[in-house]
PDB file of N, CA, C and O in Angstrom, chain B, residues numbered from 101:
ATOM      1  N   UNK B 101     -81.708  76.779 -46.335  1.00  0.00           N
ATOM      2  CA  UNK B 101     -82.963  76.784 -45.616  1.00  0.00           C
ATOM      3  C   UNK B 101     -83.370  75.348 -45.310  1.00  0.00           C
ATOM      4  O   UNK B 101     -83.305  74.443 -46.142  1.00  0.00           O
ATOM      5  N   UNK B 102     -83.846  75.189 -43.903  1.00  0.00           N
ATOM      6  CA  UNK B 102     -84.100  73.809 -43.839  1.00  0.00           C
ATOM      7  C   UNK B 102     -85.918  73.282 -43.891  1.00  0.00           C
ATOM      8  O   UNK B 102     -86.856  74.022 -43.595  1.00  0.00           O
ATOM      9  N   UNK B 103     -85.994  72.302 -44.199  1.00  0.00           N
ATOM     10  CA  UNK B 103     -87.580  72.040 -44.116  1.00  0.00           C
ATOM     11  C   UNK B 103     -87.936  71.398 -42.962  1.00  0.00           C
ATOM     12  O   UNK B 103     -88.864  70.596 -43.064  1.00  0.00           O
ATOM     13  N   UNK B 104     -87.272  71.597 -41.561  1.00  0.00           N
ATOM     14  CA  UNK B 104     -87.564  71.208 -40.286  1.00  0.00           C
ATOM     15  C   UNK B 104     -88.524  72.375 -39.733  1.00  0.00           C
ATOM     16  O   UNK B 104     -88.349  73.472 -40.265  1.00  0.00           O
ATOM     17  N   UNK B 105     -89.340  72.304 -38.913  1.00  0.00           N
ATOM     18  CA  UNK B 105     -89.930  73.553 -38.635  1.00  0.00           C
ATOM     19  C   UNK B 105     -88.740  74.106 -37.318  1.00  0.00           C
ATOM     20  O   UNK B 105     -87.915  73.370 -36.777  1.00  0.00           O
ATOM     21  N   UNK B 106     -88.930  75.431 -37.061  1.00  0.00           N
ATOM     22  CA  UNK B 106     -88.005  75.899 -35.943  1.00  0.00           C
ATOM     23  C   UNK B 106     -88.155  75.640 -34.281  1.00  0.00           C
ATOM     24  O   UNK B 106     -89.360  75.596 -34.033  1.00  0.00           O
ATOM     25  N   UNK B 107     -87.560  75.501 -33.373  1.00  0.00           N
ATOM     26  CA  UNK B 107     -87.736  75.119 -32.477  1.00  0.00           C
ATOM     27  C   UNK B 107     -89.020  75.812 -31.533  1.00  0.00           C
ATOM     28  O   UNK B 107     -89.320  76.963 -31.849  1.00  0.00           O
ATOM     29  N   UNK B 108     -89.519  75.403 -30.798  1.00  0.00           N
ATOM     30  CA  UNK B 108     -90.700  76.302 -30.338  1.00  0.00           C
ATOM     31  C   UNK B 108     -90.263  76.306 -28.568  1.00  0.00           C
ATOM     32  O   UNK B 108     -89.866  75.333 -27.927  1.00  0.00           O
ATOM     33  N   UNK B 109     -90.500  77.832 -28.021  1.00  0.00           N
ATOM     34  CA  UNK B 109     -90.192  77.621 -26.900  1.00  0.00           C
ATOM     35  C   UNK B 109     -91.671  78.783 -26.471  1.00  0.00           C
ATOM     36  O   UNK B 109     -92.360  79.578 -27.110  1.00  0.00           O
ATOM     37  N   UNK B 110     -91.582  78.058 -24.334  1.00  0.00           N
ATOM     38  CA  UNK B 110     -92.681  78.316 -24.020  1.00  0.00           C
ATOM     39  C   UNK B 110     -92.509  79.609 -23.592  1.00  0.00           C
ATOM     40  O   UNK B 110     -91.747  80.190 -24.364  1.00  0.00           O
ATOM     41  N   UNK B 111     -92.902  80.337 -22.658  1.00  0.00           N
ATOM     42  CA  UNK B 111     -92.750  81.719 -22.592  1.00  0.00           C
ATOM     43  C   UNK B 111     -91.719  81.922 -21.860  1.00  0.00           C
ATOM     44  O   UNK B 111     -91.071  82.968 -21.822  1.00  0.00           O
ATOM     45  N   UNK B 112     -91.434  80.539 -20.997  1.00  0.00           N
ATOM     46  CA  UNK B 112     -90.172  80.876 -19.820  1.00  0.00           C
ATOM     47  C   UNK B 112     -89.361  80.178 -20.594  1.00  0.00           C
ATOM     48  O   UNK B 112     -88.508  79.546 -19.971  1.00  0.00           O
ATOM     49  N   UNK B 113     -89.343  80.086 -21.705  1.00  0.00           N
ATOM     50  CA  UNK B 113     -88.147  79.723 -22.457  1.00  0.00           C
ATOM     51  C   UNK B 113     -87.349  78.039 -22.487  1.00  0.00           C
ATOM     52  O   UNK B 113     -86.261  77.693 -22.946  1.00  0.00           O
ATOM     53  N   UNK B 114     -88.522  77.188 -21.730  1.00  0.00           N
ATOM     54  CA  UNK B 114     -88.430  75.803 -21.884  1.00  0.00           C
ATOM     55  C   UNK B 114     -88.866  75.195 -22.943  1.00  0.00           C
ATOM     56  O   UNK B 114     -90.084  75.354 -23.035  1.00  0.00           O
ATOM     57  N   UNK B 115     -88.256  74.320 -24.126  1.00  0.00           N
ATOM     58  CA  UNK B 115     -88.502  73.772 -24.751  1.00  0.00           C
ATOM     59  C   UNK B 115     -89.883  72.979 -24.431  1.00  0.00           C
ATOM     60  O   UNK B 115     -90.201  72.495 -23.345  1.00  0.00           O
ATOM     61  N   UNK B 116     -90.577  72.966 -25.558  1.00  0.00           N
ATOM     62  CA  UNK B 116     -91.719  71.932 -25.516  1.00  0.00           C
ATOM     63  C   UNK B 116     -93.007  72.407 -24.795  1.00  0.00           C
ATOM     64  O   UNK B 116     -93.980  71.664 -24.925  1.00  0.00           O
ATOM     65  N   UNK B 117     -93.129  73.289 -24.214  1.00  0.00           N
ATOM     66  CA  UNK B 117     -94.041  73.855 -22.957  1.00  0.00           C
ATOM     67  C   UNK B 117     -93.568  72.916 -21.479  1.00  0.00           C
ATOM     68  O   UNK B 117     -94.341  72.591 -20.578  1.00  0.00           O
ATOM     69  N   UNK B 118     -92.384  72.674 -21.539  1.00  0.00           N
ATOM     70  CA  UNK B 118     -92.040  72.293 -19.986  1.00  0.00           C
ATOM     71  C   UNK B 118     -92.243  73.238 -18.734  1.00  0.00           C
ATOM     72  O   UNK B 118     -91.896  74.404 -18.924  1.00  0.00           O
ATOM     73  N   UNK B 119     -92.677  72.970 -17.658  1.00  0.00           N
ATOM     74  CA  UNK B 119     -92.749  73.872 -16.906  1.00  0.00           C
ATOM     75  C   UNK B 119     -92.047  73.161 -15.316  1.00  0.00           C
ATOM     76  O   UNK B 119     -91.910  71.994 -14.948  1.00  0.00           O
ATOM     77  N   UNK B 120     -91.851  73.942 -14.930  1.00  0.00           N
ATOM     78  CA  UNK B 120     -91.175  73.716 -13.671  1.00  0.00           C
ATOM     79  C   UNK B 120     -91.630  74.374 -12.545  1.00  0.00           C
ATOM     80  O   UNK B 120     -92.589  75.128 -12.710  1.00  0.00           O
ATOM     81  N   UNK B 121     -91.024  74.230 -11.109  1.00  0.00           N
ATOM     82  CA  UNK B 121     -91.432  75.084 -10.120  1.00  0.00           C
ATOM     83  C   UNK B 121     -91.002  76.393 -10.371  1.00  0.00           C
ATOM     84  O   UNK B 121     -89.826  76.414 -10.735  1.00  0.00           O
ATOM     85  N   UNK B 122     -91.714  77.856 -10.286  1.00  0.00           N
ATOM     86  CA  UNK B 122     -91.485  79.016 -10.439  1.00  0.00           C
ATOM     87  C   UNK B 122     -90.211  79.225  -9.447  1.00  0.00           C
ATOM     88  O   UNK B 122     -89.491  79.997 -10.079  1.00  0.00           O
ATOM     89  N   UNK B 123     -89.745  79.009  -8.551  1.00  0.00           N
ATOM     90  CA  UNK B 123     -88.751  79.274  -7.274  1.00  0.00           C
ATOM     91  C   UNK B 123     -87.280  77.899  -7.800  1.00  0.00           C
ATOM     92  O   UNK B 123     -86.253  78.096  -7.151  1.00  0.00           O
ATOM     93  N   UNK B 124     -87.199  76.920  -8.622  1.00  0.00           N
ATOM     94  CA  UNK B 124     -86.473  76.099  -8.838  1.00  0.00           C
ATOM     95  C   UNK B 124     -85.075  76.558  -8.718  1.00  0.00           C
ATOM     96  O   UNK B 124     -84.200  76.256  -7.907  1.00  0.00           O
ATOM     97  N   UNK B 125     -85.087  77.744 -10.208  1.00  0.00           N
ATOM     98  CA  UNK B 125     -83.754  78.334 -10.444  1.00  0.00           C
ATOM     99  C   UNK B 125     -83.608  79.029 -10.295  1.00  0.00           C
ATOM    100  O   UNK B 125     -82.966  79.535 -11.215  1.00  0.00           O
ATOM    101  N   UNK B 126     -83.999  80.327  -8.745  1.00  0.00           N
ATOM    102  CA  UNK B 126     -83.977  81.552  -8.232  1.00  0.00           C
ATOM    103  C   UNK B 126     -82.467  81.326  -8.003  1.00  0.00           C
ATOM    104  O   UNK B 126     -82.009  80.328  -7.448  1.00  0.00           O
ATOM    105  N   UNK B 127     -81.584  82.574  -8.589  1.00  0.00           N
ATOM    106  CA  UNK B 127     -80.372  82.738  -7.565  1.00  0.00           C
ATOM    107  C   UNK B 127     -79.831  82.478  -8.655  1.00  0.00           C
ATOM    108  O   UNK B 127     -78.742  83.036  -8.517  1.00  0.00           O
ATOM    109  N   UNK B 128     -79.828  81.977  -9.741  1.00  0.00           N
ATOM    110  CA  UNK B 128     -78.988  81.091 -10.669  1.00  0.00           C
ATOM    111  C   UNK B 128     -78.593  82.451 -11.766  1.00  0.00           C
ATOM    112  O   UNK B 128     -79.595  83.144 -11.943  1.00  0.00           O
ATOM    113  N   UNK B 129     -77.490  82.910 -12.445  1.00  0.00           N
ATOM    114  CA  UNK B 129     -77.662  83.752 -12.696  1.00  0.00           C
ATOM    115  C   UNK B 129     -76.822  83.519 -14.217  1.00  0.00           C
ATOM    116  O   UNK B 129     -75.710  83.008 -14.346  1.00  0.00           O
ATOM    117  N   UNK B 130     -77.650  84.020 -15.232  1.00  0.00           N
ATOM    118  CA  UNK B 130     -77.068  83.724 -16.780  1.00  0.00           C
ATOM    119  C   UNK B 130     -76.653  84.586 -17.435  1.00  0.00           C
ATOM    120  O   UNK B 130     -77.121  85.725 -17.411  1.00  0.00           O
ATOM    121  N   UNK B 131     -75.490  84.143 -18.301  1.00  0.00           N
ATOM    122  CA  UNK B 131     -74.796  85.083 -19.190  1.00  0.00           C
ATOM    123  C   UNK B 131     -75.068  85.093 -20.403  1.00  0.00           C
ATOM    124  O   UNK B 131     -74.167  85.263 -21.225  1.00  0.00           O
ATOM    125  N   UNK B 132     -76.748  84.860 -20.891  1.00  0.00           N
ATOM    126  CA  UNK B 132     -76.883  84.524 -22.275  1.00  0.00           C
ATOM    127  C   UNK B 132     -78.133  84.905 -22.276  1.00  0.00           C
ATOM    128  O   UNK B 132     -78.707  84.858 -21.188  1.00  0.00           O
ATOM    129  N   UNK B 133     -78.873  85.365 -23.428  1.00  0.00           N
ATOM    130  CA  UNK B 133     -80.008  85.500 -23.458  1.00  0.00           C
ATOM    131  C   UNK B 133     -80.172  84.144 -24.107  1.00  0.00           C
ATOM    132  O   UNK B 133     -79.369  83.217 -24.212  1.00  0.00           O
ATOM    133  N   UNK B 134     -82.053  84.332 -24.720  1.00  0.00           N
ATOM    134  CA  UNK B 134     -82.661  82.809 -24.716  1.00  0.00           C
ATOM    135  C   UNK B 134     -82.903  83.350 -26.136  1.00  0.00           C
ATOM    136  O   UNK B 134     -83.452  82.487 -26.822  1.00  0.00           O
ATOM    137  N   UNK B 135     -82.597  84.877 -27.022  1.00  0.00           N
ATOM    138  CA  UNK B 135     -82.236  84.593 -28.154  1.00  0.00           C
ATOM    139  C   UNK B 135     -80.777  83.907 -28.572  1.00  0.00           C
ATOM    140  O   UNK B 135     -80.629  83.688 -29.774  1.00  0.00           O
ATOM    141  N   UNK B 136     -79.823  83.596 -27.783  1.00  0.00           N
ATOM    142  CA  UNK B 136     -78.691  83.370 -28.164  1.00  0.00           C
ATOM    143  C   UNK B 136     -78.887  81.863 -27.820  1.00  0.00           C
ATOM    144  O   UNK B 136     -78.208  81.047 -28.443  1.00  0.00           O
ATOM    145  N   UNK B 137     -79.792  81.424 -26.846  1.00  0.00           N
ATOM    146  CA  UNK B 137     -80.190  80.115 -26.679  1.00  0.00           C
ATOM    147  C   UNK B 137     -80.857  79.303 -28.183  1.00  0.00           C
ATOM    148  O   UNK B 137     -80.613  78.233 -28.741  1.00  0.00           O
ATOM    149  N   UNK B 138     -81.803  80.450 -28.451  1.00  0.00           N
ATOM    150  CA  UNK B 138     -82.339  79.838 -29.879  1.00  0.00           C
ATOM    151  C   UNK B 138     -81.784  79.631 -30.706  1.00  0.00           C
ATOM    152  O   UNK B 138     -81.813  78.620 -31.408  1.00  0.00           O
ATOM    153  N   UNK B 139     -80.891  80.943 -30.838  1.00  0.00           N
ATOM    154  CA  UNK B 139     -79.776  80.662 -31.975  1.00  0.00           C
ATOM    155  C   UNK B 139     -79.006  79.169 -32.276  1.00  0.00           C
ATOM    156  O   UNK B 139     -79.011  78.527 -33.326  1.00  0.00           O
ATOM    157  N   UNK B 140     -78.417  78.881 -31.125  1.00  0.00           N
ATOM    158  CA  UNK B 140     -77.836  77.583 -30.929  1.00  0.00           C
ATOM    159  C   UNK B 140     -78.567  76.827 -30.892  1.00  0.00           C
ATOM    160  O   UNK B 140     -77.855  75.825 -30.962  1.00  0.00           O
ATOM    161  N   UNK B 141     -80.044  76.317 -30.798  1.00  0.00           N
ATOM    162  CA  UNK B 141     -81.038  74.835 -30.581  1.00  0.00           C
ATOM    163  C   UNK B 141     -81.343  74.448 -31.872  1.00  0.00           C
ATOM    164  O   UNK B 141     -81.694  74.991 -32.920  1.00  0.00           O
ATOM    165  N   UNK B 142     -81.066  73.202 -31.418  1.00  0.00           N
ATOM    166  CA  UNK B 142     -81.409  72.139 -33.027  1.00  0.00           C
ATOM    167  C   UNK B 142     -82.782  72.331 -32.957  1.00  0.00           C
ATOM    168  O   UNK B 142     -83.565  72.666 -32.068  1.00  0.00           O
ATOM    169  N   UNK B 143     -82.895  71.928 -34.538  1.00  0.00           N
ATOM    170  CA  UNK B 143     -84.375  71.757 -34.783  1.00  0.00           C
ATOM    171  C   UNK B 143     -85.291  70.324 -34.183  1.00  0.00           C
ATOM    172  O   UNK B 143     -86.462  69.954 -34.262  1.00  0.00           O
ATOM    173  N   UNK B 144     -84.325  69.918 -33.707  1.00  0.00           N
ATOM    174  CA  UNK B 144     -85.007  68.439 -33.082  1.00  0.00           C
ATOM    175  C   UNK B 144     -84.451  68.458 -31.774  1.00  0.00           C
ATOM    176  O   UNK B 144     -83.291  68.537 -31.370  1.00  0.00           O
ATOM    177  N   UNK B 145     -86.392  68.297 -30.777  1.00  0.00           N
ATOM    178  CA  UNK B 145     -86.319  68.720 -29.219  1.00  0.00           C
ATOM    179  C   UNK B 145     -86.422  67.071 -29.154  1.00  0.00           C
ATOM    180  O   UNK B 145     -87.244  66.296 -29.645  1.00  0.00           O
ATOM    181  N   UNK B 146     -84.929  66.803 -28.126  1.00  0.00           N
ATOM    182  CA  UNK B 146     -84.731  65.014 -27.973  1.00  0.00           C
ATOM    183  C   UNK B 146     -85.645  65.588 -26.179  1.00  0.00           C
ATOM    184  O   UNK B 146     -85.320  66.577 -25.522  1.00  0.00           O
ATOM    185  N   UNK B 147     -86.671  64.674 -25.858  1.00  0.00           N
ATOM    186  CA  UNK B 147     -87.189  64.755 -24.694  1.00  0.00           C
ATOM    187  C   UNK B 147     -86.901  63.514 -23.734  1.00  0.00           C
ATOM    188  O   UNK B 147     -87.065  62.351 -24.104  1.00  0.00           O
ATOM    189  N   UNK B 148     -86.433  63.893 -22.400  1.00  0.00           N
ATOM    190  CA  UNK B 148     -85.948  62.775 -21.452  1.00  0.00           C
ATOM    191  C   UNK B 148     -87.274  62.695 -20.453  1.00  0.00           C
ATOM    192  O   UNK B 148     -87.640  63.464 -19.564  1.00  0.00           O
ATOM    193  N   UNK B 149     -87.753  61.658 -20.870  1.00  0.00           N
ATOM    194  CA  UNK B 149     -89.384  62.020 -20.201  1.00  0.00           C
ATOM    195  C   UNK B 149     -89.172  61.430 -19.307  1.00  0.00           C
ATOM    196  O   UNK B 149     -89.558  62.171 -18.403  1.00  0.00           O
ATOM    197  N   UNK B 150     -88.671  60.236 -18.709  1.00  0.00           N
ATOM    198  CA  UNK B 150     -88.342  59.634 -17.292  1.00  0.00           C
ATOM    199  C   UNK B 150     -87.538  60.311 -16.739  1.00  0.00           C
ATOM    200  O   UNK B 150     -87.589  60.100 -15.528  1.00  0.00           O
ATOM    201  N   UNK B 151     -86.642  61.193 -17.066  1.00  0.00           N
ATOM    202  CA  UNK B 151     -86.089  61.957 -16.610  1.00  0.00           C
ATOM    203  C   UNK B 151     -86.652  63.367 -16.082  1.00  0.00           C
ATOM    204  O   UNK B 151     -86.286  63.739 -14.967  1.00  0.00           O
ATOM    205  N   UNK B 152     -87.160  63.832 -16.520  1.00  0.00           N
ATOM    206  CA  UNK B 152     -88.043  64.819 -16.153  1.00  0.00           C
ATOM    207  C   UNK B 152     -88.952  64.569 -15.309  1.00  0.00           C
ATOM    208  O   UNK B 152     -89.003  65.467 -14.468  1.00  0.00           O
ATOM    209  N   UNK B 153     -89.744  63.711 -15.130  1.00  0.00           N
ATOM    210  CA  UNK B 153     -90.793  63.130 -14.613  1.00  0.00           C
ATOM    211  C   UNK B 153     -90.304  62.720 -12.806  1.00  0.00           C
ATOM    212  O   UNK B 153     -90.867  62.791 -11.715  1.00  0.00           O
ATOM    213  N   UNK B 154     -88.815  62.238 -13.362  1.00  0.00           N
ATOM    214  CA  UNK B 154     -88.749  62.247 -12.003  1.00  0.00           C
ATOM    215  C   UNK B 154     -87.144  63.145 -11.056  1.00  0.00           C
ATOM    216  O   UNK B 154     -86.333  62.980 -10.145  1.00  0.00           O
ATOM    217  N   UNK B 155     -87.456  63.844 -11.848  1.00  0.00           N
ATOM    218  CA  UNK B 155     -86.630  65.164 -11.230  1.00  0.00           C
ATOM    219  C   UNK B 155     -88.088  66.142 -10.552  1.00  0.00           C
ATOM    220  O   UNK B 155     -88.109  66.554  -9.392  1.00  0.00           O
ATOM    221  N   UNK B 156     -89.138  66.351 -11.491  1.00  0.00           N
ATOM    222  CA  UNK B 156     -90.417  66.770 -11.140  1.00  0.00           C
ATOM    223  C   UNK B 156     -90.933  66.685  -9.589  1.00  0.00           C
ATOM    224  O   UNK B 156     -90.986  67.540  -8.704  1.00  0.00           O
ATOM    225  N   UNK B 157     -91.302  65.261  -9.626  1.00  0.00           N
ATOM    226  CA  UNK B 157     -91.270  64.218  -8.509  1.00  0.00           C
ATOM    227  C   UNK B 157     -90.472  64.161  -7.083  1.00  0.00           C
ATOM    228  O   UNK B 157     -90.871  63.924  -5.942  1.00  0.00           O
ATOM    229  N   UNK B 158     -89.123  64.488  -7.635  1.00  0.00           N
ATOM    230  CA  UNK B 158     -88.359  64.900  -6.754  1.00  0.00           C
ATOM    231  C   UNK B 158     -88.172  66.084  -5.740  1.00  0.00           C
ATOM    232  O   UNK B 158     -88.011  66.246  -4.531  1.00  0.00           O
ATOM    233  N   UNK B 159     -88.292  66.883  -6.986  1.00  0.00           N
ATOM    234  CA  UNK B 159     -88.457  68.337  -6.414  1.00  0.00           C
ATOM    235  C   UNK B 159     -89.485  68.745  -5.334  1.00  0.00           C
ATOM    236  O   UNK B 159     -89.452  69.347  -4.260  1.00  0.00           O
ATOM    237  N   UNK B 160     -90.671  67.976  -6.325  1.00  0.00           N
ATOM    238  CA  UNK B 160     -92.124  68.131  -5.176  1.00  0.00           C
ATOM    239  C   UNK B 160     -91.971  67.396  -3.779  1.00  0.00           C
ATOM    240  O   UNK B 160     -92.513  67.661  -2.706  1.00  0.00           O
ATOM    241  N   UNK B 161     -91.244  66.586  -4.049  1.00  0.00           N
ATOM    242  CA  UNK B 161     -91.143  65.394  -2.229  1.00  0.00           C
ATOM    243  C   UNK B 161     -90.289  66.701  -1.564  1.00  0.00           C
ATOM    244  O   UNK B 161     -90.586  67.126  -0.448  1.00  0.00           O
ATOM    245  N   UNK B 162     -89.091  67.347  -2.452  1.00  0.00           N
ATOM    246  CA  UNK B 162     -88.173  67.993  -1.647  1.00  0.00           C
ATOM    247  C   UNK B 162     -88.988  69.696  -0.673  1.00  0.00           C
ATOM    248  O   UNK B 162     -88.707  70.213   0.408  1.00  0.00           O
ATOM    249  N   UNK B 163     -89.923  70.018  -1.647  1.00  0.00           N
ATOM    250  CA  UNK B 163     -90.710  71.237  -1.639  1.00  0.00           C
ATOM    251  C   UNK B 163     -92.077  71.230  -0.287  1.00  0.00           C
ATOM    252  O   UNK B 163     -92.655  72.069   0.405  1.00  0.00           O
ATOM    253  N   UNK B 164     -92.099  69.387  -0.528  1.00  0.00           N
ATOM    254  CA  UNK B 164     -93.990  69.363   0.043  1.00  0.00           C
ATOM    255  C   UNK B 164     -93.490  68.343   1.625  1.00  0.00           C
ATOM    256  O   UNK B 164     -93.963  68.554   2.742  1.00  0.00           O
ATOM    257  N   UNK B 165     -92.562  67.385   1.325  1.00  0.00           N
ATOM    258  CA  UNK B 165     -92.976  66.735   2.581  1.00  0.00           C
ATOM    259  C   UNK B 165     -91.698  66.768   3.726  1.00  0.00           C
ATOM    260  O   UNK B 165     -90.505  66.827   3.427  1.00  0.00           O
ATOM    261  N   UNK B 166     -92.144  66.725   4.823  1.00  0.00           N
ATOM    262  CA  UNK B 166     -91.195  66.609   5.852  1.00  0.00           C
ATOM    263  C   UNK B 166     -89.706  65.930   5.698  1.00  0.00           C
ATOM    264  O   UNK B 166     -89.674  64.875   5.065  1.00  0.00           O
ATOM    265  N   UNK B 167     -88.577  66.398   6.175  1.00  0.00           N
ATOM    266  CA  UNK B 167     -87.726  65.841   6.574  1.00  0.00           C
ATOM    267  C   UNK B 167     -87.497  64.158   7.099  1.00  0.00           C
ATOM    268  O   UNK B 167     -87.762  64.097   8.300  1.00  0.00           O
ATOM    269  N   UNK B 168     -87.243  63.325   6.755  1.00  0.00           N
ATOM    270  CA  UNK B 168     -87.305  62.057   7.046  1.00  0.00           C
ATOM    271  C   UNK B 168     -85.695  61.380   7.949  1.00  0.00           C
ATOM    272  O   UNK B 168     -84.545  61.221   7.539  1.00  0.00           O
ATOM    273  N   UNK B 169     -86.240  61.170   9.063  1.00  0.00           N
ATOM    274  CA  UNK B 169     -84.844  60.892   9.624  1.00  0.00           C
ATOM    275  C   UNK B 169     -84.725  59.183   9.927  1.00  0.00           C
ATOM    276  O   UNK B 169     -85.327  58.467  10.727  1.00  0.00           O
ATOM    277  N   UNK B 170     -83.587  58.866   8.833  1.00  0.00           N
ATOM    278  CA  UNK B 170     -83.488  57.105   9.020  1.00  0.00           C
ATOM    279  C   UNK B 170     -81.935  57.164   9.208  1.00  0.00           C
ATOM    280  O   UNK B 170     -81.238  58.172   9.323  1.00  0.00           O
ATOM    281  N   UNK B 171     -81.639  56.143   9.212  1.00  0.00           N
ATOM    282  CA  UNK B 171     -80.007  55.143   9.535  1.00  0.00           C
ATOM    283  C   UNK B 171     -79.466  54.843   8.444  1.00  0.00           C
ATOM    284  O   UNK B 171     -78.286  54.852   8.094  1.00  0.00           O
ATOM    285  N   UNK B 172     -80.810  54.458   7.697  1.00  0.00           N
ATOM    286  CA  UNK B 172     -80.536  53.868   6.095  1.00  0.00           C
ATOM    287  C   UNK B 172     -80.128  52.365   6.248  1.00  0.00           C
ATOM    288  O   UNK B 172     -79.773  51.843   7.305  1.00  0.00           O
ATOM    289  N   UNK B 173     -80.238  51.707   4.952  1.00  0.00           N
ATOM    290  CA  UNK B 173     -80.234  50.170   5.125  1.00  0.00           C
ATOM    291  C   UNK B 173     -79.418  50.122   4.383  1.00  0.00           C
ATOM    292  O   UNK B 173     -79.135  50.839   3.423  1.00  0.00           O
ATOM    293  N   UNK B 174     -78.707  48.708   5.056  1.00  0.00           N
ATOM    294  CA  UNK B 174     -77.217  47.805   4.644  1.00  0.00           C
ATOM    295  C   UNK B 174     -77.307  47.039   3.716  1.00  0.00           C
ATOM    296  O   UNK B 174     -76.408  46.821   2.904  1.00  0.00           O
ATOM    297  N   UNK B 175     -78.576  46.458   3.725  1.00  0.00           N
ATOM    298  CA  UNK B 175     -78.856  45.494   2.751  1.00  0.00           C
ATOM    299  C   UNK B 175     -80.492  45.662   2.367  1.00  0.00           C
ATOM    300  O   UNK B 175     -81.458  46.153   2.951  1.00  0.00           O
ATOM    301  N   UNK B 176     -80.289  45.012   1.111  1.00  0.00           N
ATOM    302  CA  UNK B 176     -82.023  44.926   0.582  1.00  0.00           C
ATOM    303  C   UNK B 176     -83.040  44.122   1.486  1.00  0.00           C
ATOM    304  O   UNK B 176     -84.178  44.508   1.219  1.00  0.00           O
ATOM    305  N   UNK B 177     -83.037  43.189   2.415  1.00  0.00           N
ATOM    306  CA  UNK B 177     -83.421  42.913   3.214  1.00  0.00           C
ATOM    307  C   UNK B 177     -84.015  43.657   4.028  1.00  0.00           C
ATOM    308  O   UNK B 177     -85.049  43.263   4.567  1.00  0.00           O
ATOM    309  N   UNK B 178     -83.307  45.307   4.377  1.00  0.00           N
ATOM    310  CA  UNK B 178     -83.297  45.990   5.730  1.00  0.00           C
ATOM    311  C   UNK B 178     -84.357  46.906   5.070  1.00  0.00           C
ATOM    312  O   UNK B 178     -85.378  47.186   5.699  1.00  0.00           O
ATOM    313  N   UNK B 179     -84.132  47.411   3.735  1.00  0.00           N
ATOM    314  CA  UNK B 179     -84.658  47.909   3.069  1.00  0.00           C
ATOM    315  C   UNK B 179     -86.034  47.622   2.970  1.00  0.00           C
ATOM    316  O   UNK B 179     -86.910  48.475   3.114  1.00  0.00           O
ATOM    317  N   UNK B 180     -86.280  46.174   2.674  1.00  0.00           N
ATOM    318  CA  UNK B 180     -87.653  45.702   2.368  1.00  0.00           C
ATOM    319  C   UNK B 180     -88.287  46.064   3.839  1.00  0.00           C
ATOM    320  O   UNK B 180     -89.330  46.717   3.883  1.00  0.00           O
ATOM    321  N   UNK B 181     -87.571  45.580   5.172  1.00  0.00           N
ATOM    322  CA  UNK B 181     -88.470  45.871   6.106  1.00  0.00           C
ATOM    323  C   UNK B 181     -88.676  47.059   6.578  1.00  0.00           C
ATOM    324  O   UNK B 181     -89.584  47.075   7.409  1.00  0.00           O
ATOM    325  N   UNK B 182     -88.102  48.235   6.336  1.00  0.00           N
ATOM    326  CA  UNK B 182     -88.286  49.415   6.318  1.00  0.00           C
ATOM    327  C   UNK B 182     -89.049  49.942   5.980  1.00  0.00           C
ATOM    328  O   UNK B 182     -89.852  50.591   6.651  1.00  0.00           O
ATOM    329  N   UNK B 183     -88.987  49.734   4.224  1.00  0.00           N
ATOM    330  CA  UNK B 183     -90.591  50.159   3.328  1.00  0.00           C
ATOM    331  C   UNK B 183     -91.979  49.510   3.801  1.00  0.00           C
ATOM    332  O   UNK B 183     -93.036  50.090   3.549  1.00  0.00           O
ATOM    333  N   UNK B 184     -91.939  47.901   4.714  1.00  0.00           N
ATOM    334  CA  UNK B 184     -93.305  47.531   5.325  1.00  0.00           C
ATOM    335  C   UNK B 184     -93.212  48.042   6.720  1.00  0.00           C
ATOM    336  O   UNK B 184     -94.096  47.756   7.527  1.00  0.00           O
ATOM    337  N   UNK B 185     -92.184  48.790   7.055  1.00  0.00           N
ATOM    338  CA  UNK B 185     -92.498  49.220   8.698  1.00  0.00           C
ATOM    339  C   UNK B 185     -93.064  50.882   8.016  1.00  0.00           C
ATOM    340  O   UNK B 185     -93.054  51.627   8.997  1.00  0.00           O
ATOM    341  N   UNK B 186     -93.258  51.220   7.497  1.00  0.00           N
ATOM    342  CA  UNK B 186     -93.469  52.535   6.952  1.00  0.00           C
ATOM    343  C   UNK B 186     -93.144  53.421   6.490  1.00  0.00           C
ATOM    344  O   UNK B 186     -93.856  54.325   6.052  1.00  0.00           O
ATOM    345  N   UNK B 187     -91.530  53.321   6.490  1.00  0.00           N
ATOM    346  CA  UNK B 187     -90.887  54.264   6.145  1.00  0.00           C
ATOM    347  C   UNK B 187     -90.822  54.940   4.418  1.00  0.00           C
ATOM    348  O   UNK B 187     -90.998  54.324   3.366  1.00  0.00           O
ATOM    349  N   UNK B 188     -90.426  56.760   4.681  1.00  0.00           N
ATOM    350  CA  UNK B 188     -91.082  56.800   3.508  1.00  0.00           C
ATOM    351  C   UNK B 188     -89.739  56.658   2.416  1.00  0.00           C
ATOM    352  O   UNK B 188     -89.844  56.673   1.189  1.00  0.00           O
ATOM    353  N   UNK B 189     -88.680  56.542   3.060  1.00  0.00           N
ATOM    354  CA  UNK B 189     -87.401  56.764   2.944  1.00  0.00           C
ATOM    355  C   UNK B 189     -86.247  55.678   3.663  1.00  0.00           C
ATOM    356  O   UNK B 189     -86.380  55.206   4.792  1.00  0.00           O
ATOM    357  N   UNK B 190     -85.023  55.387   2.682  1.00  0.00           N
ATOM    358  CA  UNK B 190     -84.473  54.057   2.902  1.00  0.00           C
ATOM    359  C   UNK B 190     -83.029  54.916   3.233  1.00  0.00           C
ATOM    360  O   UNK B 190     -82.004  54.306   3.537  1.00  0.00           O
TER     361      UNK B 190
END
């Protein structure tokens, strides 16, 4: 028996109360339940918070804003004047 407490998951079965977009992982289809998930999870939730944060981030630019049509830049130079000509995207 260990004196770690047991892992805690949220109702959709993300560690920690993570939550995500409801539509993220439509289509995705699993061969495991999330008791067989528990079974296997350490008692210690390692959290990638910059990582998350900006997968989050990501998702939402991919979900909320327009299509961005550039050339893209060659150099950091082209780059810098890009980001002061407005662009939202390099």
């Amino acid at each position: 028996m260990s004196n770690f407490p047991s892992p805690t998951h949220s109702p959709e079965g993300l560690p920690g109360g993570l939550s995500v977009a409801p539509d993220r992982f439509d289509g995705i289809r699993r061969d495991y339940t999330q008791a067989e998930v528990d079974k296997l999870a350490g008692s210690f939730r390692v959290r990638h918070t910059l990582a998350e944060m900006g997968a989050n981030r990501l998702w939402h630019l991919l979900k909320t804003e327009p299509y961005v049509n550039t050339l893209g830049a060659l150099t950091g130079n082209q780059a810098m004047q890009q980001v002061k000509a407005g662009l939202k995207a390099i």
